[in-house]
FIMI-187712 format. One line per 10 residues: number of its first residue (from 1); their letters; for each residue x, y, z of N, C-alpha, C, CB. Coordinates in steps of 0.1 Angstrom, whole numbers. Atoms other than C-alpha are relative to their C-alpha. Glycine has a CB too. Layout:
<recs>
NUM> A> X,Y,Z,X,Y,Z,X,Y,Z,X,Y,Z | ...
</recs>
This chain:
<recs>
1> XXXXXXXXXX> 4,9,11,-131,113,-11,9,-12,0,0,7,-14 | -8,15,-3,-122,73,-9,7,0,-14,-10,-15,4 | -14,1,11,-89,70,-33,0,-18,1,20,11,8 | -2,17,-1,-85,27,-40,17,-1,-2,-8,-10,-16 | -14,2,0,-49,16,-36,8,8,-14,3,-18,-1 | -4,-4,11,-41,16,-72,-1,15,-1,-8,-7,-10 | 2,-12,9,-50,54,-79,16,7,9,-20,10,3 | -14,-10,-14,-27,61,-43,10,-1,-9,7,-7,19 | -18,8,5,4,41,-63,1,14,-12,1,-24,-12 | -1,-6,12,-5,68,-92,1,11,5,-9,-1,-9
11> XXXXXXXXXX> -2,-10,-3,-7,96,-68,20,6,8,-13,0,9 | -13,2,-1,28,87,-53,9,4,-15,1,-14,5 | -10,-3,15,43,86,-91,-2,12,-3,-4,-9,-14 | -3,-14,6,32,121,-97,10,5,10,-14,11,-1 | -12,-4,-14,53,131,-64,15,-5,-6,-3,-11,18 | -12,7,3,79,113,-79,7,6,-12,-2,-14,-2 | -7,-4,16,83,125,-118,-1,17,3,-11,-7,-19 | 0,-17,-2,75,162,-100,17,2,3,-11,7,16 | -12,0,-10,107,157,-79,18,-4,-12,-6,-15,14 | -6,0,9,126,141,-109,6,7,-8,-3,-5,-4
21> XXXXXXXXXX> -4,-9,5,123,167,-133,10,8,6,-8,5,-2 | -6,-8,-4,136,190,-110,13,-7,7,-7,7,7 | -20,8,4,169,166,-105,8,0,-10,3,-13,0 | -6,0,7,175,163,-135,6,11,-7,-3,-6,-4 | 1,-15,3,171,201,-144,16,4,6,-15,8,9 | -14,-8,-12,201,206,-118,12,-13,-4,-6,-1,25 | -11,8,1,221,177,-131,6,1,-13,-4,-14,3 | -8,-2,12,250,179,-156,4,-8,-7,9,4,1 | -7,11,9,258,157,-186,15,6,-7,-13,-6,-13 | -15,-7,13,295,165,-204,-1,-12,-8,21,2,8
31> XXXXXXXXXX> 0,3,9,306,149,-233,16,-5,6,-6,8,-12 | -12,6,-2,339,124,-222,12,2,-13,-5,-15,4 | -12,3,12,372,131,-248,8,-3,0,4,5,-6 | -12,8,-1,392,103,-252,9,4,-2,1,-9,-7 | -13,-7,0,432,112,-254,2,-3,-17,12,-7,11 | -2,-3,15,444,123,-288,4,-20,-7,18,15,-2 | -4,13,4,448,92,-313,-10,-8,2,12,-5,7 | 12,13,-2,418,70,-298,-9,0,-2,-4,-5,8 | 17,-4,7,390,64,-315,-11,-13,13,-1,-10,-26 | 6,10,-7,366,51,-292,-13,2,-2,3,-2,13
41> XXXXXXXXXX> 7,1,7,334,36,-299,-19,0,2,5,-9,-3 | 10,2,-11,312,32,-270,-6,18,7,11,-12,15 | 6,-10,-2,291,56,-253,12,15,10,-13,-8,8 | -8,-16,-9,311,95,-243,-10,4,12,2,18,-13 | 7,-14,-3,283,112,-222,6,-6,14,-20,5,-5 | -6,-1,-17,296,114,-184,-14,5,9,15,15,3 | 3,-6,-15,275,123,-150,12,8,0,-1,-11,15 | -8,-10,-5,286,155,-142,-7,2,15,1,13,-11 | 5,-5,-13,275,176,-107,-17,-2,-1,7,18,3 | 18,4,3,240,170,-98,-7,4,16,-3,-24,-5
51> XXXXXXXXXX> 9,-4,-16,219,180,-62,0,-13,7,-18,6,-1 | 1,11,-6,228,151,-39,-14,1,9,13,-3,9 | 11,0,-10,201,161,-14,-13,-6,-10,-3,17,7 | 12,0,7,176,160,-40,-5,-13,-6,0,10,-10 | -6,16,5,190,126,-54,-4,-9,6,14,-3,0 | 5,10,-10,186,107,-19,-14,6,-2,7,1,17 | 16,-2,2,148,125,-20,-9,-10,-7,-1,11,-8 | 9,5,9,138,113,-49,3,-16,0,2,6,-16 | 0,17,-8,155,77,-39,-8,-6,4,6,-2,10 | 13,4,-10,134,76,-13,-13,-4,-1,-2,7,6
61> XXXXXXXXXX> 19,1,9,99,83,-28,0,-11,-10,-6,17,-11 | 1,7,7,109,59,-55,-2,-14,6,9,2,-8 | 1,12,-4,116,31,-33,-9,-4,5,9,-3,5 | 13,-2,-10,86,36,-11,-11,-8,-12,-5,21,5 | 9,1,7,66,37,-43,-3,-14,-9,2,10,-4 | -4,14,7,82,4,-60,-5,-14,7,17,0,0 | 4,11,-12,78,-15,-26,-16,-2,-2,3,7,16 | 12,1,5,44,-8,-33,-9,-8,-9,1,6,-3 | -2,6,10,41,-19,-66,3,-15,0,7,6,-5 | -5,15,-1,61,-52,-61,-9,-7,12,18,-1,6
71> XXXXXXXXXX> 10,9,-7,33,-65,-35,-14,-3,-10,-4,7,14 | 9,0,5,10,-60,-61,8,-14,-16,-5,20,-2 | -3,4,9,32,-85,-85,-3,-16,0,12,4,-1 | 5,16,-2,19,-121,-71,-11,1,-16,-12,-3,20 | 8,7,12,-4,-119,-98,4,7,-16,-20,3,3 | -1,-2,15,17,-108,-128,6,-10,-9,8,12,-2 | -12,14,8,33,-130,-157,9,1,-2,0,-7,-12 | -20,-3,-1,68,-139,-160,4,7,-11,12,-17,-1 | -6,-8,11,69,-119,-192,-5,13,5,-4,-4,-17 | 5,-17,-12,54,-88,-167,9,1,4,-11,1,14
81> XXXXXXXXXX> -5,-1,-15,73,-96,-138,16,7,-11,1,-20,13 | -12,-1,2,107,-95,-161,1,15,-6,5,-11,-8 | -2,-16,4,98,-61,-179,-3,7,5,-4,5,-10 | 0,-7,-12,89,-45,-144,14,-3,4,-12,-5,9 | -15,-2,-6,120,-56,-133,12,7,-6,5,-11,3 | -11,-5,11,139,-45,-162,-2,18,3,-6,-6,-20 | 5,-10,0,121,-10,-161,9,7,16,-16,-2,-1 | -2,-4,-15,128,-7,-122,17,0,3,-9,-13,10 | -13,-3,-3,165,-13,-126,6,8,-10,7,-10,3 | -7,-11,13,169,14,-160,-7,15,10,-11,-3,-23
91> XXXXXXXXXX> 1,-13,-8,152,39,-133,8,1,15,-16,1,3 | -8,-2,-13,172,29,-102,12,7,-7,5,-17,10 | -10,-2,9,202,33,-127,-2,18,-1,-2,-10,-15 | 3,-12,4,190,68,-137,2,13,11,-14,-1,-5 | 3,-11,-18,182,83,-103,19,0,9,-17,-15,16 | -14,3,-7,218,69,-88,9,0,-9,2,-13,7 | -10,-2,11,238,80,-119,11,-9,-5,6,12,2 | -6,13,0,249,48,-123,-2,-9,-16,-7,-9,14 | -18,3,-7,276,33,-139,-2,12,-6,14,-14,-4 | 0,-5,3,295,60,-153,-8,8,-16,8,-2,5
101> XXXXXXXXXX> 7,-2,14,274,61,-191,-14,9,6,-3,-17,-9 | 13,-6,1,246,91,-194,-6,2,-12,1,10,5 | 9,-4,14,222,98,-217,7,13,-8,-20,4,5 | 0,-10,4,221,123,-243,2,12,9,-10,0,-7 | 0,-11,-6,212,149,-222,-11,3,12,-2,9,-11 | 10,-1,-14,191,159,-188,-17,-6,-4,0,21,5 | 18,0,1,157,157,-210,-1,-13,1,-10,7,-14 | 2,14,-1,167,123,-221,-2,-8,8,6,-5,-4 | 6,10,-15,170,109,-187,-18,5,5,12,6,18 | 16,-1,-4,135,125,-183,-8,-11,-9,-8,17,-4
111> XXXXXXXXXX> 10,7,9,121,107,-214,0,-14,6,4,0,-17 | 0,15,-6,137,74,-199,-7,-6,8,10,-3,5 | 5,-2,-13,124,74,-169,-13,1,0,4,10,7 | 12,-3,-2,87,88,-178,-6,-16,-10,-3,19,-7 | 3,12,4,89,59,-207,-1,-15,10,10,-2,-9 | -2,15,-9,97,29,-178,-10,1,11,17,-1,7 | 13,1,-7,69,43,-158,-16,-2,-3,1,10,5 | 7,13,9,49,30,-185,-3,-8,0,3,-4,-7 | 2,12,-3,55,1,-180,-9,-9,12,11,-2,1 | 7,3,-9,42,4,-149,-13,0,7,5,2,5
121> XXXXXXXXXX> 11,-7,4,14,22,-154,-12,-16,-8,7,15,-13 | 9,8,7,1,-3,-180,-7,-17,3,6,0,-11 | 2,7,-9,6,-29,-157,-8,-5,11,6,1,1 | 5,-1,-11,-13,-17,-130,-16,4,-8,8,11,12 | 13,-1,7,-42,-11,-154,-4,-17,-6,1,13,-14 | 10,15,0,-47,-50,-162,-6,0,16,12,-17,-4 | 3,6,-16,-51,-50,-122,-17,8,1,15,7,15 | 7,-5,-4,-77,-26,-127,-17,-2,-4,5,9,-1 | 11,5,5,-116,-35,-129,-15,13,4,0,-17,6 | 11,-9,-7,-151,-18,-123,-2,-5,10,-12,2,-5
131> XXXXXXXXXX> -2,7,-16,-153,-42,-91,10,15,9,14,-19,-1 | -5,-9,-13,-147,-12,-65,-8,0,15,0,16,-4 | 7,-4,-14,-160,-25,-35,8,5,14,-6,-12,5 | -7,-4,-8,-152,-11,-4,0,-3,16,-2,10,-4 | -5,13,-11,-133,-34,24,3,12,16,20,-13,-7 | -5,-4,-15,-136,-21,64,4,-10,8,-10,5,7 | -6,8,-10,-113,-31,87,-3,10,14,18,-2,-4 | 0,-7,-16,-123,-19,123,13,-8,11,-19,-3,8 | -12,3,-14,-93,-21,154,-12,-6,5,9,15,10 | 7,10,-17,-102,-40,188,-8,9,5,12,-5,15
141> XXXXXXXXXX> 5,-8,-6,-113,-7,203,-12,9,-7,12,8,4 | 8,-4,8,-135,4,172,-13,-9,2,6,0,-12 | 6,9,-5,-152,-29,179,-9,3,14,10,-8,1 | 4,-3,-10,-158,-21,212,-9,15,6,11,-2,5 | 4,-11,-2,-169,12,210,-11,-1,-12,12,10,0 | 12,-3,10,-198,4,178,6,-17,-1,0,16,-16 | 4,13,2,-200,-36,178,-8,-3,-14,-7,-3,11 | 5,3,10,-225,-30,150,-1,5,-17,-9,0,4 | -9,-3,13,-211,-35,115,-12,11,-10,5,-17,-10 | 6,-6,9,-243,-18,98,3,16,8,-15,-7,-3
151> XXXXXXXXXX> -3,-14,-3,-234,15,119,8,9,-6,4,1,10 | -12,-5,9,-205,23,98,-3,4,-12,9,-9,-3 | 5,-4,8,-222,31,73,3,15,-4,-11,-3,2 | 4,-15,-1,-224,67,85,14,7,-2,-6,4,15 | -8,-4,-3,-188,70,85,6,2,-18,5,-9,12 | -5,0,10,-183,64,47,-13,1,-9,9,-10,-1 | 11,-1,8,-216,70,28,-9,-5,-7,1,5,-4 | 1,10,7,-228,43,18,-5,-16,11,14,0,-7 | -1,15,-9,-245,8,33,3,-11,-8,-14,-5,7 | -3,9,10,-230,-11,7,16,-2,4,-4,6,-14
161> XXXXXXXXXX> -12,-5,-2,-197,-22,22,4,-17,7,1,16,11 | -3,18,-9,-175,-61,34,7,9,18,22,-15,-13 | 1,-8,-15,-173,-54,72,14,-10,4,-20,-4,12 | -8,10,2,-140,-75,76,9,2,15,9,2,-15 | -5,-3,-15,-128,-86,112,11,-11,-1,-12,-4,14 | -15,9,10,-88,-100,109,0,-9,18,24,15,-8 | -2,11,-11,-77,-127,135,10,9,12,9,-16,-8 | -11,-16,-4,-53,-98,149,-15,3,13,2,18,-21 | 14,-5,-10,-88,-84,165,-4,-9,10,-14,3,-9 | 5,6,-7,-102,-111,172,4,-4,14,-1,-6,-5
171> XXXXXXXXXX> -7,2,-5,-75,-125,192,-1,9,13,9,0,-7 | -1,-12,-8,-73,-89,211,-15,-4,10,-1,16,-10 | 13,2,-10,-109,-94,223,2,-13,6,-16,2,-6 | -1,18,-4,-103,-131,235,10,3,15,12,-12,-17 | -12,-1,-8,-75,-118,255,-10,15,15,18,7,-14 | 6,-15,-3,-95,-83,267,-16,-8,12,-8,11,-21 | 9,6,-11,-125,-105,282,8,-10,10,-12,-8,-7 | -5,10,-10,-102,-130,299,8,11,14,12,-12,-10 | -12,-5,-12,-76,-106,318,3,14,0,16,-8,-2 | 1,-15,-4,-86,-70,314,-4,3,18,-13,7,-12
181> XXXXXXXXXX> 7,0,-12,-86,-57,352,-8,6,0,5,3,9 | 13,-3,0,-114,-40,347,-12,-11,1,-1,7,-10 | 10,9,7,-146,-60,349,-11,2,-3,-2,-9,4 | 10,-1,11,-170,-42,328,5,1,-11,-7,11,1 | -4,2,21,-148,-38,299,7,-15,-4,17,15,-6 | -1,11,2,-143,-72,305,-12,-12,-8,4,-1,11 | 15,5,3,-181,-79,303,-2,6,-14,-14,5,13 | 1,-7,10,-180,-55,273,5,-7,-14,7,10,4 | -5,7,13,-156,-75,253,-9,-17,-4,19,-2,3 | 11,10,-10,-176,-105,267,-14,1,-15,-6,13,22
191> XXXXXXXXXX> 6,-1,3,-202,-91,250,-1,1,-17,-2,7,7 | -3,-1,13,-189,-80,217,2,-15,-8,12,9,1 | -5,13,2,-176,-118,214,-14,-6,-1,11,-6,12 | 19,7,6,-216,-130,215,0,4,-9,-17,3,7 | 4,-4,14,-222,-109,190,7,-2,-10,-1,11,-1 | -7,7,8,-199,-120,171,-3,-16,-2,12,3,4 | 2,13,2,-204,-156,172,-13,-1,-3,3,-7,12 | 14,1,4,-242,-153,168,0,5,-15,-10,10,10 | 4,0,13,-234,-146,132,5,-9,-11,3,11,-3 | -3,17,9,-223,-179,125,-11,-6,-2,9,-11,8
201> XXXXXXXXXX> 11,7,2,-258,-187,127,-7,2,-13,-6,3,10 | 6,-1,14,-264,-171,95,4,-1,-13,-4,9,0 | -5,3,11,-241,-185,72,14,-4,2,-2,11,-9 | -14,3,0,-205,-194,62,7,13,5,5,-5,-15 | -3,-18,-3,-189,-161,82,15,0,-7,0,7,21 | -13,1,5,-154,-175,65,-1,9,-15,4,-19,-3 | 5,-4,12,-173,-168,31,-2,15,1,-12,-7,-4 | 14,-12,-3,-198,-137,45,-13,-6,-1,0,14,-13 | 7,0,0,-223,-133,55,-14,10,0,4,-5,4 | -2,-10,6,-248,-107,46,-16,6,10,1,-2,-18
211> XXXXXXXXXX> 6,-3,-6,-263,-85,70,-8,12,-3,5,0,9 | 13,-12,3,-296,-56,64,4,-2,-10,-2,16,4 | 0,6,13,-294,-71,28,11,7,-9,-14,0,-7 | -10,-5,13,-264,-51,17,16,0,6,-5,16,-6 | -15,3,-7,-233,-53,45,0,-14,1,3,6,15 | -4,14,-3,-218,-85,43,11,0,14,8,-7,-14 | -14,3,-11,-194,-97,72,7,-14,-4,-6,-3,18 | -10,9,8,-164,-115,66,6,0,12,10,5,-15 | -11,-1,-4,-137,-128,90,10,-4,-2,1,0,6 | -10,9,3,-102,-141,82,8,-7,10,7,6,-7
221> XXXXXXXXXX> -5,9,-8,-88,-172,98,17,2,3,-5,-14,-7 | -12,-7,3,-54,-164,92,4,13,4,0,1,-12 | -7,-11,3,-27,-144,99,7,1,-10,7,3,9 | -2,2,18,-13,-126,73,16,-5,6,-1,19,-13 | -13,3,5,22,-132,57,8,10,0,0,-6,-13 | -9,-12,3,51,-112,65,9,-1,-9,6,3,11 | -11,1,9,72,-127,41,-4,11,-13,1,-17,-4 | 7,-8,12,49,-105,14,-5,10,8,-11,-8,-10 | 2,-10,-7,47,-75,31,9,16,-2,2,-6,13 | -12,-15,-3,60,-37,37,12,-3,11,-9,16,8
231> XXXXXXXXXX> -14,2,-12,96,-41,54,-4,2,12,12,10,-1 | -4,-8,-10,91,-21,79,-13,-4,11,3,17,-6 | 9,8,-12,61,-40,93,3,-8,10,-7,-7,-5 | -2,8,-12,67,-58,129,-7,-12,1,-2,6,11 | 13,11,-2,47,-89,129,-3,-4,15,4,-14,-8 | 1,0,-11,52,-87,169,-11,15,3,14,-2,7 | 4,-11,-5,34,-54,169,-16,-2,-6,11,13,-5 | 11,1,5,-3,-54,170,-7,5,-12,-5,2,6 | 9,-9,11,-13,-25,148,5,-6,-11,4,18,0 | -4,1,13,12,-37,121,-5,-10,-5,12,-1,-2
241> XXXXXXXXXX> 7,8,1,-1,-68,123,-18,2,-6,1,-4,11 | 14,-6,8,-38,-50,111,5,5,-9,-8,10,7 | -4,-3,15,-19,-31,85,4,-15,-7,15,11,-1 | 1,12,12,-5,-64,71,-13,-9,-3,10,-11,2 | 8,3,5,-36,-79,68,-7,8,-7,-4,-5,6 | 4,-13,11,-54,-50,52,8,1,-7,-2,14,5 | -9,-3,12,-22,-48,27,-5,-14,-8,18,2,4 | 5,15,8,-29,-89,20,-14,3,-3,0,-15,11 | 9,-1,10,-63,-82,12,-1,11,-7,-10,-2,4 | -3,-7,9,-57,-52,-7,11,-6,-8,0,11,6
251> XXXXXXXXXX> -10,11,12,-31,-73,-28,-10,-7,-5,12,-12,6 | 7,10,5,-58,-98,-29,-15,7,-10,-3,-10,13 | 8,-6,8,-82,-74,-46,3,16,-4,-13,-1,6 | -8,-17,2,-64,-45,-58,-5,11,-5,12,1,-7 | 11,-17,4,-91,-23,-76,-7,2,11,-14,1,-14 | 11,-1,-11,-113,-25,-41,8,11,8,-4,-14,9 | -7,-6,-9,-106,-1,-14,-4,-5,11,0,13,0 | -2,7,-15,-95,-11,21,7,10,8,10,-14,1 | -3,-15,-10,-98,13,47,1,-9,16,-17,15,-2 | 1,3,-13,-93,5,85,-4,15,8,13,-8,4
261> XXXXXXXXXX> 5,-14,-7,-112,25,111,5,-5,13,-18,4,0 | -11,2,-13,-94,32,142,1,16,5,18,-8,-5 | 0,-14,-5,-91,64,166,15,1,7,-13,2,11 | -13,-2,-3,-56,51,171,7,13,-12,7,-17,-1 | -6,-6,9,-36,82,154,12,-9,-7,4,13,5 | -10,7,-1,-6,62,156,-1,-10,-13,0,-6,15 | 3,9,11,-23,35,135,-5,5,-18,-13,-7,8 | 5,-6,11,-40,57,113,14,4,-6,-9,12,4 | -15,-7,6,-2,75,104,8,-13,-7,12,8,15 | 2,8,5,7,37,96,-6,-1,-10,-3,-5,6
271> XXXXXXXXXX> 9,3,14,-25,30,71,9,10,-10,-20,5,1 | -2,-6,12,-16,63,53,13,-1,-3,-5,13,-1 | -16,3,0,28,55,53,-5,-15,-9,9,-3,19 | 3,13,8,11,20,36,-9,3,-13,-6,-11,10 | 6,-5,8,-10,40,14,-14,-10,-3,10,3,-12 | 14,0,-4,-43,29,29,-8,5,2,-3,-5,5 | 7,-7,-3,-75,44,33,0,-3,19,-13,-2,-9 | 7,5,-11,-87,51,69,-11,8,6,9,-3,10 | 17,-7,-3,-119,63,92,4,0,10,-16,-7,-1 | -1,-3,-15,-116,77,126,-17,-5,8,4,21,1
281> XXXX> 8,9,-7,-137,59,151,-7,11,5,6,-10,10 | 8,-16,-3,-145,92,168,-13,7,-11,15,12,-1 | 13,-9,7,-168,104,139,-10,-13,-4,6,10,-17 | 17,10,1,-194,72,143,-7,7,4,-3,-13,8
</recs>
């Protein structure tokens, strides 16, 4: 069943406040007592012993999950952006038992924490609309192997779907008919490339254009932006190059889902590390 970005960011946060509880469950608060004579006024409670392993864990899933989130913040307002950021550094704080001041007591860091994911939560529900259409990205080799966008259909249940071919692809086939040694899969790509261009004949294909009255085709002129991206994306590396465009337009419509189909595993282990849908090429 197709999950839309947004629900993944919600499926990640349960992974996260599962993993929490059970840190904080294992972590110790004391009560600090100043030396005889001093009255002091400010907060006593201390970090005591706590499960380092479990600590970096939940680090991890948080940051994953934040990164996330913060691509989705181009379109919030500066009175959003500042109480997401506020939120995001009272839970880094929490998780990294940082500085030495703790809460009340283990639950309280739960309440803190489940409250500041609130924030984020409510956030990601302005983003959310009944608009759920659903955006295919096919690889170079998906292309090549089913050229025709209304075939896909079969793969996701539905002929109601934007058929979306990134400059990434395109590129690939441009290169694939010129100086593949082969020269039928040269004539192949060759081929794929007519077909493609013959659908400029039926409209703005920048816009879409809208094929057996219910697949549209779209392609983007543009590469995407790595400056607004997942870190860990290469912008020299082809596939990542397909994930970041599939992340830019899934930023750019964030209740829709954007799946890429591809029989690369490799690629596929990518989409779902970026918390994208995807379709194996193999089951056209």
């Amino acid at each position: 069943m197709m999950s839309n970005y947004i629900n993944k960011i919600h499926i990640l946060k349960e992974n996260i406040l599962s993993v929490k509880n059970e840190l904080f469950q294992k972590t110790a608060i004391r009560r600090h007592s100043p030396p005889d004579g001093v009255i002091y006024l400010g907060n006593l409670n201390r970090w005591g012993a706590t499960d380092s392993k479990l600590q970096m864990e939940l680090l991890k899933l948080y940051n994953s999950y934040f990164e996330k989130v913060s691509l989705l913040l181009c379109h919030a307002s500066e009175n959003d952006r500042k109480k997401i950021e506020a939120s995001n550094n009272s839970i880094i704080n929490l998780i990294e038992q940082k500085p030495r001041k703790a809460p009340a007591s283990s639950e309280s860091a739960i309440r803190i924490i489940n409250d500041n994911f609130k924030v984020f939560d409510n956030y990601l529900e302005l983003l959310s609309s009944t608009s759920n259409q659903i955006i295919l990205i096919p690889d170079t080799n998906s292309l090549l192997i089913q050229p025709e966008p209304i075939k896909y259909s079969t793969l996701i249940g539905t002929n109601e779907f934007i058929f979306l071919l990134t400059p990434t692809v395109l590129s690939e086939l441009d290169k694939l008919k010129m100086f593949h040694r082969d020269e039928n899969f040269r004539k192949k790509a060759k081929s794929v490339i007519r077909r493609i261009k013959g659908y400029r004949n039926q409209g703005d294909i920048l816009f879409g254009v809208t094929l057996n009255k219910t697949v549209r085709l779209k392609m983007i002129a543009i590469e995407p932006n790595f400056k607004n991206t997942l870190e860990w994306l290469d912008e020299n590396n082809m596939d990542d190059r397909i994930i970041a465009t599939a992340l830019e337009t899934q930023i750019n419509n964030p209740s829709d889902t954007v799946a890429i189909v591809t029989a690369d595993i490799n690629l596929q282990n990518k989409a779902e590390l970026a918390s994208l849908e995807f379709y194996d090429t193999d089951d056209l």
